[in-house]
FIKOLZA-1660 file (N, C-alpha, C; in steps of 0.1 Angstrom, whole numbers, plus 5000, padded with zeros to 4 digits):
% residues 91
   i   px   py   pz ch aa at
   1 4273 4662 8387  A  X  N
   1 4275 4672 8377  A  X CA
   1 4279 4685 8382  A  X  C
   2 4285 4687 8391  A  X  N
   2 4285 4697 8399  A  X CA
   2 4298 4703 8388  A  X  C
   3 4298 4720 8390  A  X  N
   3 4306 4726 8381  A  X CA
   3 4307 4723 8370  A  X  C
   4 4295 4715 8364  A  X  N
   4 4295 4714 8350  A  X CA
   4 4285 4726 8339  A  X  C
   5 4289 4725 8328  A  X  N
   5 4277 4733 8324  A  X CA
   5 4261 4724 8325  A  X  C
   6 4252 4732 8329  A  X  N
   6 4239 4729 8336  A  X CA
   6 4237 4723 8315  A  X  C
   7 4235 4732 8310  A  X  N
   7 4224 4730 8293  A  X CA
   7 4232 4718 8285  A  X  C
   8 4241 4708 8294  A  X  N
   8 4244 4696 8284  A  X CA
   8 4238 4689 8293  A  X  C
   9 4232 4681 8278  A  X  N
   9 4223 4668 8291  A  X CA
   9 4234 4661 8293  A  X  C
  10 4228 4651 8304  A  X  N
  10 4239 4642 8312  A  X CA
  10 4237 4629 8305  A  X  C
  11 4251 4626 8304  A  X  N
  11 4253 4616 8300  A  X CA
  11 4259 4598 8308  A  X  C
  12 4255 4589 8303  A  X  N
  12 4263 4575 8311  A  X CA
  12 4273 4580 8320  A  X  C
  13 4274 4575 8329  A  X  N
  13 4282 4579 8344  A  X CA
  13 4282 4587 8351  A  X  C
  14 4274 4597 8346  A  X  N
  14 4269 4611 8354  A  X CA
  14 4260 4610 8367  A  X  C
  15 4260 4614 8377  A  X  N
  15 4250 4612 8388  A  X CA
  15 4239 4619 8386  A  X  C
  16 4227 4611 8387  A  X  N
  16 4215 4618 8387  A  X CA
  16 4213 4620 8398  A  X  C
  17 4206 4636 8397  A  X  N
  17 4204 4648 8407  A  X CA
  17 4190 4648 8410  A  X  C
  18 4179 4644 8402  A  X  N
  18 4162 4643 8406  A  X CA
  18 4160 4630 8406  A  X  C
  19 4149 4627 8412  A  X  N
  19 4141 4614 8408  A  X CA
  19 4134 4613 8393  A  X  C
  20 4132 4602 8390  A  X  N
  20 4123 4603 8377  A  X CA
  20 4125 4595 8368  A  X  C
  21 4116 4597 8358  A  X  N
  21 4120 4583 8347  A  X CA
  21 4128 4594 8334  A  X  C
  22 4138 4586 8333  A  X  N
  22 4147 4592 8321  A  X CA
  22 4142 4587 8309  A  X  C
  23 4148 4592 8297  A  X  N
  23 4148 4582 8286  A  X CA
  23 4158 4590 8278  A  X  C
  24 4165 4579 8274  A  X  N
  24 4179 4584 8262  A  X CA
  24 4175 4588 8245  A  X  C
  25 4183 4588 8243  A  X  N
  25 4182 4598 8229  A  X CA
  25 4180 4583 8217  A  X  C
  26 4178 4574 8222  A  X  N
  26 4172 4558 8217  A  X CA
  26 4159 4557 8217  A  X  C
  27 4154 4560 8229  A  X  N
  27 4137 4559 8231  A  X CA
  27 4137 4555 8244  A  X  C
  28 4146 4545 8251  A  X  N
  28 4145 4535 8264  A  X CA
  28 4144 4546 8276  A  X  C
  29 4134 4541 8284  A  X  N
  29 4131 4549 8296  A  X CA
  29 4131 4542 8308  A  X  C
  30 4140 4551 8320  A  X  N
  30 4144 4540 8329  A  X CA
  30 4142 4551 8338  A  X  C
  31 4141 4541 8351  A  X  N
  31 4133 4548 8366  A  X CA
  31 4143 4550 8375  A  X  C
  32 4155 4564 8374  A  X  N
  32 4166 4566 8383  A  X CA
  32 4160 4574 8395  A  X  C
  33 4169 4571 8405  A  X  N
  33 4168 4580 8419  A  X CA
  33 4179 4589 8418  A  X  C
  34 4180 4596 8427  A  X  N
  34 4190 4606 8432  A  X CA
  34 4202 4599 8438  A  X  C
  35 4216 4600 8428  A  X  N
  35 4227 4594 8436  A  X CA
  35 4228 4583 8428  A  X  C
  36 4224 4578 8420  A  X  N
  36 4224 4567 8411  A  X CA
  36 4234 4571 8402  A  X  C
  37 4240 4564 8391  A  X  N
  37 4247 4571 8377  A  X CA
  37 4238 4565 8366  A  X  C
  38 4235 4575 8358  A  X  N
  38 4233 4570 8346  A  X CA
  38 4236 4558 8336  A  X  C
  39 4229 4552 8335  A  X  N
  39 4232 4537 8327  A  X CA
  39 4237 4541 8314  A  X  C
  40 4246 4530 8309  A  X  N
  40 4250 4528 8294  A  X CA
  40 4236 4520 8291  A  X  C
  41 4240 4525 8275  A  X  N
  41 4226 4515 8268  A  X CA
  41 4234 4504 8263  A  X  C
  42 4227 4492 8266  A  X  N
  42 4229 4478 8260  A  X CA
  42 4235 4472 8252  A  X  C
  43 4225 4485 8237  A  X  N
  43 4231 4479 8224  A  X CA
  43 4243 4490 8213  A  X  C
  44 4241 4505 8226  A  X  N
  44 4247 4516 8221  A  X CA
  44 4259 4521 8229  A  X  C
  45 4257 4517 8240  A  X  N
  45 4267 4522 8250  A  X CA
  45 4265 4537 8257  A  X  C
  46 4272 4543 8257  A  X  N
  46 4275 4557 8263  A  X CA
  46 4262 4566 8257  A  X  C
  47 4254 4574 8262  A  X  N
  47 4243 4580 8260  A  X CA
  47 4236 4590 8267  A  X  C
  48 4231 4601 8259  A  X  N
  48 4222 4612 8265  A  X CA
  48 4213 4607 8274  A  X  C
  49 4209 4614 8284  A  X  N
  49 4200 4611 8290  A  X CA
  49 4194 4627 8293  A  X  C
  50 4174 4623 8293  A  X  N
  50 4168 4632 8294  A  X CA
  50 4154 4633 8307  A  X  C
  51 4151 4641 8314  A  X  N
  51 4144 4641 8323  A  X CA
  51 4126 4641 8316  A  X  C
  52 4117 4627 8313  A  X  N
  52 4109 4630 8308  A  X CA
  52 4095 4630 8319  A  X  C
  53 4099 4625 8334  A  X  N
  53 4087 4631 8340  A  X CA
  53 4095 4624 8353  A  X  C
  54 4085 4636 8363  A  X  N
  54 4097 4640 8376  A  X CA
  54 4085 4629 8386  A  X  C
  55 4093 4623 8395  A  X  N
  55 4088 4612 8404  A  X CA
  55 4078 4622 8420  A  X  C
  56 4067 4624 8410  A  X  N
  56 4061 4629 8423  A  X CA
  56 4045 4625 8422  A  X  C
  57 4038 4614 8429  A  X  N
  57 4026 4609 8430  A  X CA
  57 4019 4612 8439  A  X  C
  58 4006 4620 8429  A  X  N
  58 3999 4629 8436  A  X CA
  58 3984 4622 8430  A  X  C
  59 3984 4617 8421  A  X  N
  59 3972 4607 8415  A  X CA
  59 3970 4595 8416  A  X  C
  60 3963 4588 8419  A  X  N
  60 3957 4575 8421  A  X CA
  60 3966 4566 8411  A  X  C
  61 3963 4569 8397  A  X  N
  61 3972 4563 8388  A  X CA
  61 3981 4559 8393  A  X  C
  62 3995 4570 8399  A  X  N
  62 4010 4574 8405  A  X CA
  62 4011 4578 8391  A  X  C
  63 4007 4587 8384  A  X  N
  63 4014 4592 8374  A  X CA
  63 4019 4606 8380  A  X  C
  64 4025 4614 8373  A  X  N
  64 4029 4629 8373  A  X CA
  64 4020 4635 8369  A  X  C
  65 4014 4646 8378  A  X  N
  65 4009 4656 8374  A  X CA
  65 4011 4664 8362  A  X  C
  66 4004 4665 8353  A  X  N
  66 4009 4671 8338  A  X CA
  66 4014 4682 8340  A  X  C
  67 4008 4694 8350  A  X  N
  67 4018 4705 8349  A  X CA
  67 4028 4703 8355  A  X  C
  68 4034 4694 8361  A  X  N
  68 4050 4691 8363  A  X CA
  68 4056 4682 8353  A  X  C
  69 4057 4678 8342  A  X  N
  69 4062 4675 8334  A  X CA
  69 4071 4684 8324  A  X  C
  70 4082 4686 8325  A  X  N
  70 4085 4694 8317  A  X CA
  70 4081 4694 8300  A  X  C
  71 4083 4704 8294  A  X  N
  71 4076 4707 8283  A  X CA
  71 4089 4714 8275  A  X  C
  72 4085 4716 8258  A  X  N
  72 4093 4718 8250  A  X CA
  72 4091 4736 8249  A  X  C
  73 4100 4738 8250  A  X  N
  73 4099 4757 8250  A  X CA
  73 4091 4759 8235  A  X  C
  74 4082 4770 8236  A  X  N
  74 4079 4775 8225  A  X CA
  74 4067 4786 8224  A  X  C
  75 4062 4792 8217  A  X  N
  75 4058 4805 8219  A  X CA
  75 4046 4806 8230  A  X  C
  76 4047 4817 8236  A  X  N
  76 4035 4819 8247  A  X CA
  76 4021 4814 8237  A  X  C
  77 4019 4811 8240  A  X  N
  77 4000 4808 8241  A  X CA
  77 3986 4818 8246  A  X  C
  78 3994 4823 8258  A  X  N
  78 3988 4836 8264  A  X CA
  78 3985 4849 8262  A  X  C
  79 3997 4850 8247  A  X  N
  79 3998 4864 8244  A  X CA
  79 3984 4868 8233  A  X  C
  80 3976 4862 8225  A  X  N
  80 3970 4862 8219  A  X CA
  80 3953 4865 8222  A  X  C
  81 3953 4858 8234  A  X  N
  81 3940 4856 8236  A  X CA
  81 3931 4868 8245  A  X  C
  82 3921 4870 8238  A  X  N
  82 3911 4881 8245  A  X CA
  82 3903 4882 8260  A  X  C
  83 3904 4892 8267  A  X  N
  83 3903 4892 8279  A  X CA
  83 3889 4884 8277  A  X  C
  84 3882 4873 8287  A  X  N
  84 3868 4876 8287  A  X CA
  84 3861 4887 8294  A  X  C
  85 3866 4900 8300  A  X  N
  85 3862 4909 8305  A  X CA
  85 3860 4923 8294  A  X  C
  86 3867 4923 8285  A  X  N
  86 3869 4931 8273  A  X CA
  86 3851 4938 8271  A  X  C
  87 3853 4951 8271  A  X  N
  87 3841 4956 8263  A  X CA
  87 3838 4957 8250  A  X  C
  88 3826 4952 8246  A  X  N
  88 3825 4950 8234  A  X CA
  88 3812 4962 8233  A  X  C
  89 3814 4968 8224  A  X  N
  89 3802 4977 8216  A  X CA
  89 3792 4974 8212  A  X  C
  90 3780 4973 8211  A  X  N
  90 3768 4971 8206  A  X CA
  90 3763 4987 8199  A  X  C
  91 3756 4982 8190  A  X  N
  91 3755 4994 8181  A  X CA
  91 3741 4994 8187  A  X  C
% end
């Protein structure tokens, strides 16, 4: 994908650049390496492909560590919450 725009996912024929298990805009999730091309789907053909967890076993499982999973953007969570150090007044 090189000199392509980065924010379109990659689609069938494209070379995957990470390890990890994909899954297309179908549901099917498949286990590519780096240097591989993206598979056609079976019953659809030509297809999005999306990075849903990056090939790094660090757990017993061999799952992905959840903070390396990518995640769906959306509002901080952090901005709301009260210091536990905050003084509080007693009357």
């Amino acid at each position: 994908m090189a000199g392509k725009d980065k924010d379109l996912p990659p689609i069938s024929r494209d070379e995957v650049e990470v390890d990890g298990i994909y899954t297309n805009e179908w549901g099917r999730e498949e286990y590519l390496k780096r240097g591989e091309t993206f598979p056609f789907d079976p019953q659809n053909g030509s297809t999005e492909w999306k990075l849903s967890e990056y090939d790094f076993e660090n757990h017993h499982q061999g799952r992905t560590d959840e903070r390396l999973v990518p995640k769906k953007k959306g509002p901080d969570k952090q901005v709301n919450i009260d210091s536990p150090f905050r003084h509080v007044e007693i009357d």
